[in-house]
C-alpha positions, 0 to 999 in steps of 0.5 A: 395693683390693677387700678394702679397700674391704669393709673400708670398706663394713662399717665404713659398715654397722655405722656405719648400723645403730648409730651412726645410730640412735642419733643419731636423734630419738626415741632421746632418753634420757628417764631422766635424773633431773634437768632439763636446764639451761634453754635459754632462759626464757619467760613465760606472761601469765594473767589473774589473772580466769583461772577456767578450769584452770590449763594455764599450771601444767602447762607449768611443770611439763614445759617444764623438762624439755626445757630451757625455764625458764618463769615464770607472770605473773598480772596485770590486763587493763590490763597485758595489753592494753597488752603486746598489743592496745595495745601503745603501739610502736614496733613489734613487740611484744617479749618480756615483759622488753622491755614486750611478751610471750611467751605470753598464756593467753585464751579467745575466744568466738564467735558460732556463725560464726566470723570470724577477719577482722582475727585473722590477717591481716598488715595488722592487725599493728601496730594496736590490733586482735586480731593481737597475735600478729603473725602473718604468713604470706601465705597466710592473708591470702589466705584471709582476704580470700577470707573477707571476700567469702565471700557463701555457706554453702559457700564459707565451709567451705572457706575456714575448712578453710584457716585452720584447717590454716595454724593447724594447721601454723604454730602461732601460737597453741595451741588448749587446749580446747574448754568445753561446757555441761551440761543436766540434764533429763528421760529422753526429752527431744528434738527441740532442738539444743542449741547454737542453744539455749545461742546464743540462737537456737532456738524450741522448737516441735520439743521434746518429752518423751513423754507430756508436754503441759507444759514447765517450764525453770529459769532462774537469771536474773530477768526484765529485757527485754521488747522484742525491741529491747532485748535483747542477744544474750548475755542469756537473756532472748532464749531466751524471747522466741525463742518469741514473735518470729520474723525473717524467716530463722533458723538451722536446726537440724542444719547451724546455715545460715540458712533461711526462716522468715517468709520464702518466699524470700530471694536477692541477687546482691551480698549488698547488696540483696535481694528478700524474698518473704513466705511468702503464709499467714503471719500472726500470732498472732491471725491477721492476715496479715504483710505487708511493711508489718509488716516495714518499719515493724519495721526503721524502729522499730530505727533512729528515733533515739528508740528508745533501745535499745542496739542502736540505732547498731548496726542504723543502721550497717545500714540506715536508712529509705530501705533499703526498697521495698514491691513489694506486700504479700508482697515488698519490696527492702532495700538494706543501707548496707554489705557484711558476710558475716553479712548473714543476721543482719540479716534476721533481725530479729525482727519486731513487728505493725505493727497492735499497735504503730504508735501506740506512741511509739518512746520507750515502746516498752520501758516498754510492753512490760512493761505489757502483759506484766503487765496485757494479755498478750493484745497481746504476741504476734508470729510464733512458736510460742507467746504470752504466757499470763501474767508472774507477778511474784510468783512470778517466772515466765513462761508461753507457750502454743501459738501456734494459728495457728503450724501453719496457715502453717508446717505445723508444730504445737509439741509442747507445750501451754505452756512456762513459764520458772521463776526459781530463786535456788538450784541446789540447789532448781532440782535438787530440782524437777527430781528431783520431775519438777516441772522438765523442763531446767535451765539451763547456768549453774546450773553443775551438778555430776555429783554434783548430777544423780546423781538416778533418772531425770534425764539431762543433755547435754553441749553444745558452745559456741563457745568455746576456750581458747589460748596465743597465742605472739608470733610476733617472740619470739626464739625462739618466733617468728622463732627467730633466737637458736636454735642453727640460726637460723630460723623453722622452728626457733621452728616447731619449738620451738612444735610442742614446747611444744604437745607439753608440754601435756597437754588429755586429762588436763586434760579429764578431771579438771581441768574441771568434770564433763569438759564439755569436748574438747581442741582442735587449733587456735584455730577453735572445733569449732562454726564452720561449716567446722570439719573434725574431721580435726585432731587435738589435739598429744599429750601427749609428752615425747619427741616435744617433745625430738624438736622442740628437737633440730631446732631445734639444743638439745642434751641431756647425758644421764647420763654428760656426752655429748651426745645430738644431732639432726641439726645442720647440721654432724653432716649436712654431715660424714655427707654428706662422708663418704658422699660419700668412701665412694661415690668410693672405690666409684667407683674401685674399681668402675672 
């Protein structure tokens, strides 16, 4: 009995050492010279406006080599959103042969905060709204309703930490790559943050070249708003104006949370109603006080029903003329209409002079504007670090000069004696400016080229925006979602088979040398690497076809590798055989041992 049992034990043994191993995923033959026969097909809905590098065509190329025939679908937004955001039902969306998809190639912009609120959460599947993906995982909803009550800075952190590893381990959607913008300017030039910049929200008091007095910015859009009212967040005309205008709070470079500005201080218990302390020596540019009548009557103005300014409905949505009590002339109490985690941003309406504009008729506010930045500059001026000197039509620029009281409530005198906004219809003459040292920063959306800023003594910044590129995956396909027509059927396998397609793609070659001079990072998951919370510790899916094999094998695919034999993962049936066999094997040891 003894001798037979070794007998049997050295069989185990030698079973173990080389049977097993090469059973084991990661031991996939990767040689073979033709593809395997497809598993299943999908389809990759594009944009046909799609003008970032076309990942979809990399997965065409590699998804076919781990048995995943994959066609490219490129068409217009009216298609798509009626597969996806607007799908007319019954639901759930279904898969692109059903009238719904597979994967969608899209790319989200954001706001430097990011709000993933209706993006994830379950509630949102089935309406016109952004859960397209019809993800549904409970905790996430949890999270994202701790986010929709996340009234500070450092709860918000951890709460998109959360989201971003629930993105990270489910994979409804792929994060491609981050875009980033490129800056030439001049050697030497700091003291800005470059992403409050390309946001719309730094002042340049802090900005400085050495031994530079003057600063020359070179814009490729003309001049078209005038009126801190009448702006829209994404119009570059807010850059200028940022200079002129200030709120009550702005973000703060480095950490990008929002800080004191006009403000002394800021606080609310409920995120609804807030006690506003005005800093005691703030004034504006021509030296008189700011008072919390200049802030009433400039929250008033955004909401009179004839300003006729677009964000008009929205401020209104807000707040109306009952929100305000003056307790004297450096505090007041606002009451805002409704709850929102982004309250900062309402208190950080940029402001005007009460004793400028009060006889101005709301409904010539903008016409006025213009007016005076033409014909009397010397009345367009607000809190900030700098004033209007002069609006030349004719040439087509803009030129600040130094706020002179700006340092004597803020502490803070601006680097430079003036800024002037140059419009340039030619990148190319932008650049020649800039080799000349006429130009000090030209603008991102000149779209320089490497080769183009290849000048003696320019230097350029690459700056992150709040961007990402994605595939969002429909998480009720068969088998990219609920995995029921997988070989071992499950969501865990359509988990698996998402780990394998996100392991097809390959963003650092991507990076590199599709994207435009490399402005770009690859990217771990949809939450932009800006967000407030993002945590840098998640690594982007490697480019790996072995490991992508690795990933179908679990989900129950098998290969034929050269010679016709099946190369298997661990099965259901290839384990419940192991375990009665090593179960056979101990019984008889027991025996033996007895």
């Amino acid at each position: 009995m003894k001798k037979r049992f070794g007998k049997i034990l050295s069989i185990t043994i030698i079973f173990f050492i080389i049977v097993v191993p090469s059973l084991m995923p990661g031991k996939i033959n990767t040689t073979q010279s033709t593809n395997p026969e497809p598993f299943f097909k999908i389809y990759i809905l594009v944009p046909n406006s799609y003008s970032t590098p076309r990942l979809y065509q990399h997965l065409e190329d590699n998804l076919p080599k781990i048995g995943i025939e994959v066609e490219t679908i490129m068409t217009g937004w009216v298609e798509i959103s009626s597969r996806t955001w607007y799908f007319p039902g019954p639901f759930p969306i279904p898969s692109y042969n059903q009238s719904g998809y597979d994967i969608l190639g899209i790319g989200y912009s954001w706001d430097i905060e990011y709000d993933p609120t209706g993006l994830y959460d379950s509630p949102t599947i089935g309406t016109p709204v952004d859960n397209y993906y019809q993800y549904d995982n409970p905790e996430m909803d949890l999270a994202i309703d701790n986010y929709a009550e996340a009234f500070n800075d450092s709860a918000k952190v951890e709460i998109i930490d959360t989201i971003q590893k629930l993105l990270y381990d489910d994979l409804p959607t792929l994060g491609l790559y981050y875009p980033m913008n490129i800056y030439p300017h001049k050697e030497g030039f700091t003291g800005w943050d470059g992403l409050l910049w390309a946001s719309k929200y730094q002042p340049m008091e802090n900005w400085s070249i050495p031994e530079q007095n003057d600063f020359v910015y070179a814009t490729p859009f003309d001049f078209e708003t005038f009126h801190p009212f009448f702006v829209g967040s994404y119009s570059q005309d807010q850059q200028w104006l940022n200079q002129i205008f200030n709120g009550l709070i702005q973000r703060q470079a480095g950490n990008h949370f929002w800080g004191n500005r006009i403000t002394s201080s800021y606080t609310s218990s409920d995120n609804l109603n807030w006690t506003i302390k005005i800093n005691p020596n703030a004034v504006w540019a021509d030296g008189t006080a700011i008072t919390a009548d200049d802030v009433i009557f400039s929250y008033q103005l955004a909401v009179h029903p004839n300003i006729n300014s677009e964000s008009y409905s929205l401020y209104n949505s807000w707040w109306d003329n009952d929100s305000f009590t003056k307790v004297n002339d450096k505090e007041l109490r606002i009451s805002f209409k409704q709850q929102t985690i982004f309250q900062e941003m309402n208190l950080a309406l940029q402001l005007l002079p009460k004793h400028i504009w009060s006889g101005i008729a709301p409904e010539n506010h903008s016409i006025q504007a213009l007016e005076w930045m033409i014909t009397n500059p010397e009345k367009f001026f607000g809190a900030g670090p700098y004033q209007l000197a002069e609006y030349n039509t004719t040439e087509n620029y803009i030129l600040l000069e130094r706020n002179p009281f700006f340092d004597d409530w803020t502490g803070i005198t601006p680097i430079f004696d003036s800024i002037k906004f140059q419009y340039f219809d030619s990148k190319l003459a932008a650049l020649e400016q800039l080799s000349f040292g006429q130009v000090d920063l030209l603008d991102a959306n000149f779209y320089p080229l490497m080769e183009e800023i290849a000048f003696a003594g320019i230097n350029y910044s690459f700056v992150k925006e709040p961007t990402v590129q994605e595939f969002g995956i429909n998480m009720e396909h068969p088998y990219l979602g609920t995995g029921e027509l997988c070989p071992i059927a499950g969501v865990e396998s359509a988990k698996h088979i998402r780990y394998a397609i996100s392991h097809c793609i390959d963003r650092e070659y991507y990076v590199e040398n599709q994207i435009t001079n490399g402005a770009g990072t690859p990217a771990a998951t949809s939450v932009p690497n800006v967000a407030i919370g993002f945590n840098e510790s998640y690594e982007p899916f490697s480019f790996n076809l072995s490991k992508a094999k690795e990933q179908m094998l679990l989900a129950g695919f098998e290969y034929y590798d050269g010679n016709n034999s099946y190369i298997i993962g661990f099965s259901p049936v290839f384990i419940g055989i192991l375990m009665v066999f090593v179960f056979t094997i101990h019984k008889k040891r027991k025996k033996v041992a007895i």
